[in-house]
C-alpha positions in Angstrom: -33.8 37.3 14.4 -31.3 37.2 16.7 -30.0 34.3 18.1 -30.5 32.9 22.1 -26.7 32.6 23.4 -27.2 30.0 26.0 -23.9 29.2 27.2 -22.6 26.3 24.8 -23.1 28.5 22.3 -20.8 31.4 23.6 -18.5 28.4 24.3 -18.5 27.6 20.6 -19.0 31.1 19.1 -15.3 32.3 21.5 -12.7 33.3 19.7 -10.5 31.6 22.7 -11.7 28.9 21.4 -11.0 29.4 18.1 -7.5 30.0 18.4 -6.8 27.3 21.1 -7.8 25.1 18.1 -5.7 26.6 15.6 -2.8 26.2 17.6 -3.8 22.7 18.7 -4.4 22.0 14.5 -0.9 23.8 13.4 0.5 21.7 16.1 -0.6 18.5 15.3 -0.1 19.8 11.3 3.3 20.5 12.0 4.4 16.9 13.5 2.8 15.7 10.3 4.9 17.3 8.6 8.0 15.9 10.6 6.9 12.3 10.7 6.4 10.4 7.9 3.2 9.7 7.1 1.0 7.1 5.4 3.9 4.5 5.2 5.2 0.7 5.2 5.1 -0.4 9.2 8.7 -1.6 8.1 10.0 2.3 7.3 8.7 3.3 10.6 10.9 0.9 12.3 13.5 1.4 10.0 13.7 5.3 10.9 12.0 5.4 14.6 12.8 1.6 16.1 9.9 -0.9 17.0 8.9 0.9 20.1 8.8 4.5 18.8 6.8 2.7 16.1 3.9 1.4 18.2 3.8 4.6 20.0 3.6 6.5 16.6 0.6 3.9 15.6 -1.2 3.3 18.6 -1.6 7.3 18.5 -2.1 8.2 15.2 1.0 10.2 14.5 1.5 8.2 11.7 -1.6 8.9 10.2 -2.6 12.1 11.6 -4.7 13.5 8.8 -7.0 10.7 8.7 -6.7 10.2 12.9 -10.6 10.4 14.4 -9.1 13.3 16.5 -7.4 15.4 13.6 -11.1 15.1 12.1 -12.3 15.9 15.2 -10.8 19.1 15.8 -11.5 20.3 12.3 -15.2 19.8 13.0 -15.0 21.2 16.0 -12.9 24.7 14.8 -15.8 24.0 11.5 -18.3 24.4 14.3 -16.4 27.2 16.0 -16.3 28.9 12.8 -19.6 28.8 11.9 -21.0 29.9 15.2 -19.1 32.6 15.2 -20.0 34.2 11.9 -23.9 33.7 12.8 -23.1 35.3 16.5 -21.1 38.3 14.1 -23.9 38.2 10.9 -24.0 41.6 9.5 -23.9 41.9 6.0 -23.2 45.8 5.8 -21.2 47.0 2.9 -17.5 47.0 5.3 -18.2 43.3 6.6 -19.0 41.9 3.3 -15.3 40.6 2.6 -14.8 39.3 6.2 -18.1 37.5 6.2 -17.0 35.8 2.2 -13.8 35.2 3.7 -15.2 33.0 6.4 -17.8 31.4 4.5 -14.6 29.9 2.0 -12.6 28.4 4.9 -15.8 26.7 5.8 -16.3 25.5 2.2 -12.8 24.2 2.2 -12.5 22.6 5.9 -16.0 20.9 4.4 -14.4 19.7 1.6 -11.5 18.2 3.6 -13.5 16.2 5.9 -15.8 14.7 3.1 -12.5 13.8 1.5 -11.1 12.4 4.9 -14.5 10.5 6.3 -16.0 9.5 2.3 -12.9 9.6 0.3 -10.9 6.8 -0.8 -6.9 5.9 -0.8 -5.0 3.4 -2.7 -2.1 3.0 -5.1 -1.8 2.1 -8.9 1.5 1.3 -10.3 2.3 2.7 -13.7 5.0 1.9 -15.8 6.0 4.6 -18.4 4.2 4.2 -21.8 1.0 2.3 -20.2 -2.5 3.3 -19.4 -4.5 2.3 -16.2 -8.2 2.9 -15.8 -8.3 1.3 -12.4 -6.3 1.7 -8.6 -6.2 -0.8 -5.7 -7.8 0.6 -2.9 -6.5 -0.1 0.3 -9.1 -2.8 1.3 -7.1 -5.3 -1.5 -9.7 -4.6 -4.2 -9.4 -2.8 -7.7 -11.6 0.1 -8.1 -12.4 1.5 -11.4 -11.8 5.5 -12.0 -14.1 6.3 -14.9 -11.0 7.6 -16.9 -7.6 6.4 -18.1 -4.1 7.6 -17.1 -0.6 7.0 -18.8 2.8 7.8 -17.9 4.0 9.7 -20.7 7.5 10.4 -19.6 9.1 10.7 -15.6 12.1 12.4 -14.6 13.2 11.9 -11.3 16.6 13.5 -9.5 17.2 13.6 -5.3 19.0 15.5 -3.6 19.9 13.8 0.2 21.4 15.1 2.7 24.2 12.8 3.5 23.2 12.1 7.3 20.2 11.5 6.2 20.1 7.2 6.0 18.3 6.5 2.7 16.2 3.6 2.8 15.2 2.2 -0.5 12.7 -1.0 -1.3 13.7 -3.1 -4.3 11.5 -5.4 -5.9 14.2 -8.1 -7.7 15.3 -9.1 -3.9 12.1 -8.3 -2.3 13.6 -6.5 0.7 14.9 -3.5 2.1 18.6 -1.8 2.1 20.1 1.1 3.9 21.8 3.4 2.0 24.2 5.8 4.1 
């Protein structure tokens, strides 16, 4: 049964479409990767000054993988997808892998936006030799995990560039110092 290609759906089964939002997603990807993410407001201003800050927050560069319009434009290229493989359904013997191929970004690009719109965040602290059964969420309130976890043993080394400015939080003067 074929199906009726009214014009939104030839919109949303293009493969313009599909790679405008690719390169609109590796775009956006790739300044995640350059701007620190998920941090203290305080490291921001630290590294980018108060103004560059805002900006960063107001937009969502800070926080792009969890930004309404990162999620956005995964549904939509999840959309694009989709219509596309049901304009393109054939499942002859040569298409098969194509057509599985497909199918498993979907799955995957489903999986991330549960986790992004239904997942939760938070922190635990764990000190080496102790168990935790439990995180704080980011609303301020402990959440149990169903399982325990210990710190068995932690090896840490850096290696930073030395124009790179260092800035490091410590807890016995509650405050922040810059390391050059």
């Amino acid at each position: 049964m074929p199906i009726k290609q009214n014009k939104i759906w030839k919109f949303f089964a293009s493969l313009k479409l599909a790679i405008w939002l690719l390169v609109v997603i590796s775009f956006f990807s790739l300044l995640g990767t350059f701007i620190l993410q998920n941090q203290e407001p305080a490291n921001y201003i630290a590294r980018y000054g108060h103004t560059l800050y805002k900006a960063l927050a107001v937009t969502g560069l800070i926080n792009i993988y969890s930004a309404w319009w990162f999620i956005l434009l995964l549904g939509l290229f999840s959309l694009n997808l989709a219509a596309c493989l049901l304009s393109r359904l054939s499942l002859k013997k040569h298409t098969l892998g194509t057509f599985i191929c497909h199918i498993s970004i979907l799955v995957i690009l489903l999986g991330a936006l549960i986790g992004m719109l239904f997942g939760q965040k938070g922190y635990l602290k764990l000190s080496r030799q102790e168990a935790v059964n439990s995180f704080m969420a980011s609303e301020n309130k402990q959440v149990n995990l169903g399982f325990s976890i210990r710190l068995d043993d932690f090896i840490y080394t850096e290696n930073i560039d030395p124009k790179e400015k260092l800035l490091v939080y410590s807890s016995q003067n509650d405050g922040f110092c810059k390391m050059n």
